[in-house]
Backbone bond lengths (Angstrom), bond angles and torsions (degrees), N, CA, C in turn:
res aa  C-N    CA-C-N  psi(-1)  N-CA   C-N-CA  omega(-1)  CA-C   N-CA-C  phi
1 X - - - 1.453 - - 1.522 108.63 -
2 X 0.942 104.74 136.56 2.065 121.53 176.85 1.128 109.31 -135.76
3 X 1.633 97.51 171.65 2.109 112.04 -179.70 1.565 95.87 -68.64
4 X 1.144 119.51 128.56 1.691 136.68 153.07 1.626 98.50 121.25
5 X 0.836 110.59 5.49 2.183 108.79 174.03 1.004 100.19 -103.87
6 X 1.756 105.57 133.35 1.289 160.80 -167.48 1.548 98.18 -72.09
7 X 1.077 153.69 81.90 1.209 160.59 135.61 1.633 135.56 -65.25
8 X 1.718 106.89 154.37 1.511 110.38 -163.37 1.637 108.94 -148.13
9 X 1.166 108.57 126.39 1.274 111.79 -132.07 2.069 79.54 -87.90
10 X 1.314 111.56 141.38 1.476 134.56 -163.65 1.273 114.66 -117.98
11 X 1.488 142.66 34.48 1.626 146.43 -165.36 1.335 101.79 -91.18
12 X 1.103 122.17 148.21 1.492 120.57 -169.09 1.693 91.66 -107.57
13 X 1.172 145.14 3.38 1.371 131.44 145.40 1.317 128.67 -62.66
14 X 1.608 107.33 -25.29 1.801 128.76 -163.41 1.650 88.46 -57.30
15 X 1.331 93.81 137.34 1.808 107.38 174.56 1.610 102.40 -78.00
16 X 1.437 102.25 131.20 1.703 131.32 -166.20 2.209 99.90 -69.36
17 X 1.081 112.34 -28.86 1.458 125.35 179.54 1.655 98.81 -74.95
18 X 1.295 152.14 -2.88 0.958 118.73 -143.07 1.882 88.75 -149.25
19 X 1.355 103.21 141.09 1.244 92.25 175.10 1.173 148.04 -67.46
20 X 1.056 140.89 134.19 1.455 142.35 -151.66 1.761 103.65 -47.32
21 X 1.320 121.14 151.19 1.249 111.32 173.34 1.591 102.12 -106.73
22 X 1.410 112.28 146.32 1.925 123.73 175.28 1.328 107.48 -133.13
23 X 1.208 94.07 173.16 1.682 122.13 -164.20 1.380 125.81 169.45
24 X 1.346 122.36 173.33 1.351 128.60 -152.28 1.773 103.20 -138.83
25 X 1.334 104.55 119.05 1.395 111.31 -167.75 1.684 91.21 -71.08
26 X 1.398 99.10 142.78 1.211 130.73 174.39 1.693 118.55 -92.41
27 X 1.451 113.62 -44.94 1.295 109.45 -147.63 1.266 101.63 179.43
28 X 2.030 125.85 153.94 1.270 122.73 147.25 1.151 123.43 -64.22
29 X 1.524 129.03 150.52 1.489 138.37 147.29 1.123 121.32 -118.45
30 X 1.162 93.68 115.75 1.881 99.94 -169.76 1.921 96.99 -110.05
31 X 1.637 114.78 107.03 1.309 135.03 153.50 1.749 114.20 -71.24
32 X 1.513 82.40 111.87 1.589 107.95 -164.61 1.660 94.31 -69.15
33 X 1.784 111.26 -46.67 1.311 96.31 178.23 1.692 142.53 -71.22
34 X 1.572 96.49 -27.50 1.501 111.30 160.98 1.387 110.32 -66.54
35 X 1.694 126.63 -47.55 1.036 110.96 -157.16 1.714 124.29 88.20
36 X 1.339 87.09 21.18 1.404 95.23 -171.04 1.357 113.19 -139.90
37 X 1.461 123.76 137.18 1.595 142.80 -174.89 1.975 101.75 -74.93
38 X 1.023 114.07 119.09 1.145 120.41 166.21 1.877 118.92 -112.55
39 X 1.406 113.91 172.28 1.095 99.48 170.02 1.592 119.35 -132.26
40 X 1.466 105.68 124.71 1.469 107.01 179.39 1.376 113.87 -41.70
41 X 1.332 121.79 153.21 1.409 132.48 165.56 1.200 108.72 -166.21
42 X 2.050 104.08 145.71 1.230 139.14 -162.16 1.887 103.57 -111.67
43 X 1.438 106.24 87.58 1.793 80.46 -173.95 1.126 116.42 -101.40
44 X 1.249 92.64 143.23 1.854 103.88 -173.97 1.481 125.89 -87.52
45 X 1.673 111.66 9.31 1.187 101.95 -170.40 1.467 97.60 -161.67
46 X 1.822 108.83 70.80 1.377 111.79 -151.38 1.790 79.38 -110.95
47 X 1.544 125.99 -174.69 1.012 140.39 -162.63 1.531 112.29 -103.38
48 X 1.043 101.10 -9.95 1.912 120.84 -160.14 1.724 89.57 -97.83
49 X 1.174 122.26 -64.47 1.244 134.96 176.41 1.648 116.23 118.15
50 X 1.485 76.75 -3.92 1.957 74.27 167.01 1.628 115.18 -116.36
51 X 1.234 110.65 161.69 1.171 119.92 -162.64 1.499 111.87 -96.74
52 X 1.376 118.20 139.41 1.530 130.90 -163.46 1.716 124.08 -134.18
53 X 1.095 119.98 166.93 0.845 110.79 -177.28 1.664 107.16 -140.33
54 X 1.433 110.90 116.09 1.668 107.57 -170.80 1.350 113.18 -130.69
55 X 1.326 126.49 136.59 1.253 121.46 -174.86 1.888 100.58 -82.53
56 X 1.625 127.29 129.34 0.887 153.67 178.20 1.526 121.76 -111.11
57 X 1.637 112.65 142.31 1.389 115.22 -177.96 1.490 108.84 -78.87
58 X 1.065 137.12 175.60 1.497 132.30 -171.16 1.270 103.96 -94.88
59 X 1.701 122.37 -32.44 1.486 130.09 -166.26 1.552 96.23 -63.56
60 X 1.346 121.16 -35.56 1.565 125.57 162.12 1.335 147.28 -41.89
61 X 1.353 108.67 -28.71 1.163 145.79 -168.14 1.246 107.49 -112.64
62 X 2.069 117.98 143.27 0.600 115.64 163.86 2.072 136.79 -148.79
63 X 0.945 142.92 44.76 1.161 151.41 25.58 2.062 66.55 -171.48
64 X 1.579 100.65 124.57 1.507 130.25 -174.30 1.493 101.23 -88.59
65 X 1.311 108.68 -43.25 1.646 121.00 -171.97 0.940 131.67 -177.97
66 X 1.083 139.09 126.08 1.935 128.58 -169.91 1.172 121.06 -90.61
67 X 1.144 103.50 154.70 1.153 119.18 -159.70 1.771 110.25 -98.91
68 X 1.470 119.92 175.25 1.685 117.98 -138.08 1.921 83.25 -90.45
């Protein structure tokens, strides 16, 4: 996964009725206290209607299309 891929967020809690949520990686996040690389994301097709930006685990994610 890299900055400009089309991603869809994959949690096995996410309610099965509801449309998938997507977005477009933004960026690394590297959590100094985990120790762990995350990946920013911008989703474009969240439920709220506004647009966000959340750092996400990768096991979450799952890559729609790549980006250029």
């Amino acid at each position: 996964m890299k900055v400009g891929d089309l991603v869809k967020f994959v949690h096995p809690a996410s309610p099965p009725n509801k449309p998938p949520q997507m977005g477009i990686i933004v960026s690394d996040y590297f959590d100094k206290l985990q120790r762990a690389v995350y990946k920013n994301v911008i989703w474009v097709s969240n439920y709220g209607g506004c647009q966000e930006i959340r750092p996400i685990d990768t096991k979450f994610l799952e890559v729609i299309s790549e980006g250029r």
